[in-house]
Jmol script that loads the backbone (N, CA, C; Angstrom):
load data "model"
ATOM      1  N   UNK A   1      39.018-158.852  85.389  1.00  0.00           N
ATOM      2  CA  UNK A   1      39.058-159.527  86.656  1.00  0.00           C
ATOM      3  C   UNK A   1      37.663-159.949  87.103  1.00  0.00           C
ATOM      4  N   UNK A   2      36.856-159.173  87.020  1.00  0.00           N
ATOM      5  CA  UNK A   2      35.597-159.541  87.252  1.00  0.00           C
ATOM      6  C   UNK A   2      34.806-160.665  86.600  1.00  0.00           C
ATOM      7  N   UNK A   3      35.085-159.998  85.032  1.00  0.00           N
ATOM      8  CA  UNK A   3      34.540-161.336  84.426  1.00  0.00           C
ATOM      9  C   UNK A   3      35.239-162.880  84.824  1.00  0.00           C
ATOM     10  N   UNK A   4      36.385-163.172  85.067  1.00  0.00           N
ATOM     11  CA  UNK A   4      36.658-164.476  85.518  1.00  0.00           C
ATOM     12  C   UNK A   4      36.141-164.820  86.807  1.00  0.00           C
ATOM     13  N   UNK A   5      35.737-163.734  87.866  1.00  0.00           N
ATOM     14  CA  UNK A   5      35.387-164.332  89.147  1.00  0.00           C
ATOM     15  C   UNK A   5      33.789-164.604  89.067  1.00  0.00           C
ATOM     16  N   UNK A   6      33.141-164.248  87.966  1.00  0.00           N
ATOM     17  CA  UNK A   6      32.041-164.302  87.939  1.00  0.00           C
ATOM     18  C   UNK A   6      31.369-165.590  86.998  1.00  0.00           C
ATOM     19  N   UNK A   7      33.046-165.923  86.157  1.00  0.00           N
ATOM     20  CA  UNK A   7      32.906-167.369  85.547  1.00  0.00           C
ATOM     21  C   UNK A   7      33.082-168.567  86.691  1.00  0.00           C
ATOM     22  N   UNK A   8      34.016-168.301  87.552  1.00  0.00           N
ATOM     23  CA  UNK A   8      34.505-168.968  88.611  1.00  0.00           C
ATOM     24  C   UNK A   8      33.270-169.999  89.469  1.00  0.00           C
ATOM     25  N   UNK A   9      32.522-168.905  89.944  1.00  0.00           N
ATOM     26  CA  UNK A   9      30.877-168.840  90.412  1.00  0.00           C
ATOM     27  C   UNK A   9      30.457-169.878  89.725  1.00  0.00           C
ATOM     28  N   UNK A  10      29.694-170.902  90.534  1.00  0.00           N
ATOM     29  CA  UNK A  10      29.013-172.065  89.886  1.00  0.00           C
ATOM     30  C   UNK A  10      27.202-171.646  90.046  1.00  0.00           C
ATOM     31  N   UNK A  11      26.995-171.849  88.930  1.00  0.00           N
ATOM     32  CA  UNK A  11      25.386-171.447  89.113  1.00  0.00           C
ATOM     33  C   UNK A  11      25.161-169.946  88.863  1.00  0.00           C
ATOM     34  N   UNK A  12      26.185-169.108  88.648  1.00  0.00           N
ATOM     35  CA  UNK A  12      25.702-167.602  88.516  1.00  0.00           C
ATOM     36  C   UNK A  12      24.444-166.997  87.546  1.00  0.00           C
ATOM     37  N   UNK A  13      24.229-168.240  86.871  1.00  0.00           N
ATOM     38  CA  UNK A  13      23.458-167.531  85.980  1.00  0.00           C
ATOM     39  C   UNK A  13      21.501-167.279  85.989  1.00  0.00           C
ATOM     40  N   UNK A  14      21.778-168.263  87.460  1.00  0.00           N
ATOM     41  CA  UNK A  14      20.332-168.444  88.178  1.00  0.00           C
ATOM     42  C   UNK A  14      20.013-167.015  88.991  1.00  0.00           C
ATOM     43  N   UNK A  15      20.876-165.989  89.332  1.00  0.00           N
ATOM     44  CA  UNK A  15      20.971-164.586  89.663  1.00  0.00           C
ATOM     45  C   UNK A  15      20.101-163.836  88.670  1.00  0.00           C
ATOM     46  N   UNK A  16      20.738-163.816  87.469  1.00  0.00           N
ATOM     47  CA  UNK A  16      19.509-163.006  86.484  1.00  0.00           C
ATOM     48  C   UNK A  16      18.178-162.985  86.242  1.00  0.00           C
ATOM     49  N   UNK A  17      17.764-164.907  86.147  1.00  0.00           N
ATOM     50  CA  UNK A  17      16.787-164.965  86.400  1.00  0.00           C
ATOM     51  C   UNK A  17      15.986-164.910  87.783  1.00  0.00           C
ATOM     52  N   UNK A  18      16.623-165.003  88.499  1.00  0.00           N
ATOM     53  CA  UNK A  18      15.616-164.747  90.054  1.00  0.00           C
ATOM     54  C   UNK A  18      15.335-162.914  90.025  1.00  0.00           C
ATOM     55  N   UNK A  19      16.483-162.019  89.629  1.00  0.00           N
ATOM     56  CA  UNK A  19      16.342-160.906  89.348  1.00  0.00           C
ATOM     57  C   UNK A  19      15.305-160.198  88.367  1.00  0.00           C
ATOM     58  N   UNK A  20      14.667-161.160  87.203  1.00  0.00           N
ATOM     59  CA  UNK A  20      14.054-160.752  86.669  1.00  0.00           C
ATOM     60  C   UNK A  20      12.928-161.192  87.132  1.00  0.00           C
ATOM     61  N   UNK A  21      12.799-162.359  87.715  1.00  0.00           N
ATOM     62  CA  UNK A  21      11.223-162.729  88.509  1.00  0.00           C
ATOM     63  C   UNK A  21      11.065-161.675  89.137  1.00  0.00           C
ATOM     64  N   UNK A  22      11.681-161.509  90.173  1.00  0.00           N
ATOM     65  CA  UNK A  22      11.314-160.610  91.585  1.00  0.00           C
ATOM     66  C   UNK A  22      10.804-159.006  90.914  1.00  0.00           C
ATOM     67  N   UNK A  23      11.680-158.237  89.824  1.00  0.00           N
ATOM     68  CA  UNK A  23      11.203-157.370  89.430  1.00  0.00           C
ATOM     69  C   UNK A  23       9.770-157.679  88.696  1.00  0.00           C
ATOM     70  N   UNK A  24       9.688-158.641  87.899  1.00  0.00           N
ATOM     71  CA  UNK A  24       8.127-158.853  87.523  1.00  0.00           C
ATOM     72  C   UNK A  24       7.226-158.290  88.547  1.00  0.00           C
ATOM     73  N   UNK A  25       7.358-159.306  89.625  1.00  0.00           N
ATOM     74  CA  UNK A  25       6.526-159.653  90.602  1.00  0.00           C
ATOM     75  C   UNK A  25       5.713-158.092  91.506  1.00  0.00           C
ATOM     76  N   UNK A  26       7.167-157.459  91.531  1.00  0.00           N
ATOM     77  CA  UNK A  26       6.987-156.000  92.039  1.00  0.00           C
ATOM     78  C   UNK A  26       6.345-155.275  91.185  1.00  0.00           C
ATOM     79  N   UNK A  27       6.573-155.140  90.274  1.00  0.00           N
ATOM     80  CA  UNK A  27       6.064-154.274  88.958  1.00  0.00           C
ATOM     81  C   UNK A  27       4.323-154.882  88.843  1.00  0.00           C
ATOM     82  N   UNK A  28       4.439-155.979  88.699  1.00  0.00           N
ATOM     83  CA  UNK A  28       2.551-156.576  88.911  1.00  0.00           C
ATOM     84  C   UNK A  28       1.973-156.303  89.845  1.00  0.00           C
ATOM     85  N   UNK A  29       2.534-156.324  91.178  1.00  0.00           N
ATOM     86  CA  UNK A  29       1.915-156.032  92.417  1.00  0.00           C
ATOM     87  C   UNK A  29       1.677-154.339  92.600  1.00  0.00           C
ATOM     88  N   UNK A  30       2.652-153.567  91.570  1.00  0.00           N
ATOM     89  CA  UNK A  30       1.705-152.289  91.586  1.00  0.00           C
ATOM     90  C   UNK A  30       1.173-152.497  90.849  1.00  0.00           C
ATOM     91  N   UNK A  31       1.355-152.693  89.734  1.00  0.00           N
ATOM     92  CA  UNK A  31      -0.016-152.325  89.132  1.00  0.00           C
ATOM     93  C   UNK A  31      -1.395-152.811  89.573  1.00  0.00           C
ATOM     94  N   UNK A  32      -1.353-153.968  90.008  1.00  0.00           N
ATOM     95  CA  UNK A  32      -2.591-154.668  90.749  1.00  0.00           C
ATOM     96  C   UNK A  32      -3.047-153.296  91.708  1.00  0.00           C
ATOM     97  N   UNK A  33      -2.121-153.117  92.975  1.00  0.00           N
ATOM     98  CA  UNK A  33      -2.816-152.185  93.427  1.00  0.00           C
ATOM     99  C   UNK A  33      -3.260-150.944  93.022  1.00  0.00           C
ATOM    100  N   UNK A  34      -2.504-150.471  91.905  1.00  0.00           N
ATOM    101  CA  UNK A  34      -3.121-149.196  91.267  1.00  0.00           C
ATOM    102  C   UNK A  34      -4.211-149.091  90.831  1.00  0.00           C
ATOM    103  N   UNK A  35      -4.433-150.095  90.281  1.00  0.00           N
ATOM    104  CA  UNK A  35      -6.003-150.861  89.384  1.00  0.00           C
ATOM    105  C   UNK A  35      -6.966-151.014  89.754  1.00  0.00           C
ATOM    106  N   UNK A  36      -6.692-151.564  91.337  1.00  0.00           N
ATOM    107  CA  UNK A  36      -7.776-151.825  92.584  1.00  0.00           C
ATOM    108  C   UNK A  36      -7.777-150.220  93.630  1.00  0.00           C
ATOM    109  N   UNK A  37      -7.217-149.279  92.973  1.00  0.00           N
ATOM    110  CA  UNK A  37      -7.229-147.976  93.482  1.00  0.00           C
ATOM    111  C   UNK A  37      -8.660-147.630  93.513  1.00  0.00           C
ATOM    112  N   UNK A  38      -9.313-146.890  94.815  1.00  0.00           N
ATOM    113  CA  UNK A  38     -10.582-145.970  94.252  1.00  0.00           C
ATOM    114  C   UNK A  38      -9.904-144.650  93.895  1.00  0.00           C
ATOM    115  N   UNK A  39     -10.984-143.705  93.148  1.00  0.00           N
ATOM    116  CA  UNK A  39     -10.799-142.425  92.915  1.00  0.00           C
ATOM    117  C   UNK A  39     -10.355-141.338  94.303  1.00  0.00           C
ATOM    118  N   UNK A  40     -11.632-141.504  95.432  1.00  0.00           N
ATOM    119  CA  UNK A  40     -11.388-140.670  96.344  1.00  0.00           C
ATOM    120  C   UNK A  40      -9.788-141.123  97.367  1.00  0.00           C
ATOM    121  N   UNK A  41     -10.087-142.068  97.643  1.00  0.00           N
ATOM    122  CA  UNK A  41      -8.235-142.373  98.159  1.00  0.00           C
ATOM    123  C   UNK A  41      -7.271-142.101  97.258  1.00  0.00           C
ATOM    124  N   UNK A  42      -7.047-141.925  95.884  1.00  0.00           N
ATOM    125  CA  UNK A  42      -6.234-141.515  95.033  1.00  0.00           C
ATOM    126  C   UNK A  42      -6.197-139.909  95.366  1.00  0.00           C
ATOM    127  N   UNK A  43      -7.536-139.146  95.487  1.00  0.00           N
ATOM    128  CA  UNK A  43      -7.171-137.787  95.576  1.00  0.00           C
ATOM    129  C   UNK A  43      -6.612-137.267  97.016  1.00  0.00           C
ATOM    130  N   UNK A  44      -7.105-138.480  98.287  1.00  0.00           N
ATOM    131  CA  UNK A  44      -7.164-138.207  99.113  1.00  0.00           C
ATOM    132  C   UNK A  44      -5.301-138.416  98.910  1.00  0.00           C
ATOM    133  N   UNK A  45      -4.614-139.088  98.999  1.00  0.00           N
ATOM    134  CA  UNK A  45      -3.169-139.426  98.974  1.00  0.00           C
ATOM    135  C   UNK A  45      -2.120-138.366  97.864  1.00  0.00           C
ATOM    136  N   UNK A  46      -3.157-138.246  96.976  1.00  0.00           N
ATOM    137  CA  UNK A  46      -2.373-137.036  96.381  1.00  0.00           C
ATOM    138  C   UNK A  46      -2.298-135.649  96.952  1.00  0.00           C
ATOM    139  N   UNK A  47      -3.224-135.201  97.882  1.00  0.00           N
ATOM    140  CA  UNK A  47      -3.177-134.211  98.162  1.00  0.00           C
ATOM    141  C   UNK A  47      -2.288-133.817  99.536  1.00  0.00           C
ATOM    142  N   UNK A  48      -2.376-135.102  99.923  1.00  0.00           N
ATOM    143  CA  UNK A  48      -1.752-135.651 101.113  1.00  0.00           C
ATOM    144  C   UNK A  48      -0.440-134.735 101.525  1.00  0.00           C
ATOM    145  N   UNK A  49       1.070-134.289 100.312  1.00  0.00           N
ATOM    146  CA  UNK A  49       2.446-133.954 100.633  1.00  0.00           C
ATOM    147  C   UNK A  49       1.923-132.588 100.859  1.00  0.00           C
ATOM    148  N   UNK A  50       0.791-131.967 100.711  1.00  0.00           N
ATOM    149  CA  UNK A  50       0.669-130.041 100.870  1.00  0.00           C
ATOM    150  C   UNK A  50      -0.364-130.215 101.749  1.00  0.00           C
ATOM    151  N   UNK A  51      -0.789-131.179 102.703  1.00  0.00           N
ATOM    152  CA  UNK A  51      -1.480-131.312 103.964  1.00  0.00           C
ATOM    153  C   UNK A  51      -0.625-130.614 105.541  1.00  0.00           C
ATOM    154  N   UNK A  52      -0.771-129.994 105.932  1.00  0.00           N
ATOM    155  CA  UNK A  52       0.354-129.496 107.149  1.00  0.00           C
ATOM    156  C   UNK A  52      -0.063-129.880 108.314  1.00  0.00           C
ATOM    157  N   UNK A  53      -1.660-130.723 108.155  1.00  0.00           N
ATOM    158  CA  UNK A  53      -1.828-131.089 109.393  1.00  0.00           C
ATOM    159  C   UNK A  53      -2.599-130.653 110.341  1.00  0.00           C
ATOM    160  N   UNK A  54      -3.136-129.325 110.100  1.00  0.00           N
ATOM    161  CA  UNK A  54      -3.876-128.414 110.953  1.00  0.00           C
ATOM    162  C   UNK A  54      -4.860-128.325 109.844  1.00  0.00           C
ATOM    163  N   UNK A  55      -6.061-127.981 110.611  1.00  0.00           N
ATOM    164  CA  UNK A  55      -7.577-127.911 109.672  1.00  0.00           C
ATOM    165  C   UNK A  55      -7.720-126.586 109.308  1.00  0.00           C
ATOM    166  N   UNK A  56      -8.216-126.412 107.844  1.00  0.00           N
ATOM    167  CA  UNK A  56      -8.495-125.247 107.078  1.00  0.00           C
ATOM    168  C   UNK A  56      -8.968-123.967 108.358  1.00  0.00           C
ATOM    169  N   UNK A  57      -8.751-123.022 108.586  1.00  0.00           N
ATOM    170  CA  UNK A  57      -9.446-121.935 109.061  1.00  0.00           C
ATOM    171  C   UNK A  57     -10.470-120.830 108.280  1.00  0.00           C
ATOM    172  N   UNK A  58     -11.684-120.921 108.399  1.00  0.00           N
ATOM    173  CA  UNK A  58     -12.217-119.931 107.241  1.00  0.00           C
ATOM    174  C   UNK A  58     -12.143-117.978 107.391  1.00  0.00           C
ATOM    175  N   UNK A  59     -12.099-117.755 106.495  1.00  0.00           N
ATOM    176  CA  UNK A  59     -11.801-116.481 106.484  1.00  0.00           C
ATOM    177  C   UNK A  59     -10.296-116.066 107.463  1.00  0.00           C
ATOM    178  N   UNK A  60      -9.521-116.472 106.791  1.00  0.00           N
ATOM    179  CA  UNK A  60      -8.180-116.738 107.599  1.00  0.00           C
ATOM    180  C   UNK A  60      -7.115-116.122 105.949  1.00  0.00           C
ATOM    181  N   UNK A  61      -6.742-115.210 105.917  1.00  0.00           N
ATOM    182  CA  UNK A  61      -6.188-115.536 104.189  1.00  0.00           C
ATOM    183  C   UNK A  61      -4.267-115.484 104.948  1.00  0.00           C
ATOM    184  N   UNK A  62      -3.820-115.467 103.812  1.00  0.00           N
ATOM    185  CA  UNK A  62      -2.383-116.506 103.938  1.00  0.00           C
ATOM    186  C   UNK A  62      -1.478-115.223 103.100  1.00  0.00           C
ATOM    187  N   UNK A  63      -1.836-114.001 102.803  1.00  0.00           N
ATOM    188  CA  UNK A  63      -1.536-113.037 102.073  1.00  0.00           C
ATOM    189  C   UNK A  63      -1.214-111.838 103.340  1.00  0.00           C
TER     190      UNK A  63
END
end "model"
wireframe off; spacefill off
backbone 0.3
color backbone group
């Protein structure tokens, strides 16, 4: 059933290709920005999900 409604469709086949542009496009645009990454914002963002938000306390232990 599907396959006939999808023969039915005039032009369907311009879907795949717009689908495969747009994923290009996304896929380049990270990598561009990954590329144009510095080091310290990379560590700074990785460390970022175990950040809680409140500043280190010294001599404070967690034990």
């Amino acid at each position: 059933m599907i396959k006939n409604v999808l023969t039915d469709i005039g032009g369907v086949g311009i879907y795949g290709v717009i689908s495969i542009c747009l994923f290009f496009a996304v896929f380049a645009g990270a990598l561009f920005l990954t590329a144009r990454m510095t080091k310290p914002f990379a560590d700074k963002m990785g460390s970022l999900p175990l950040d809680d938000g409140e500043p280190a306390r010294k001599g404070v232990s967690h034990e």
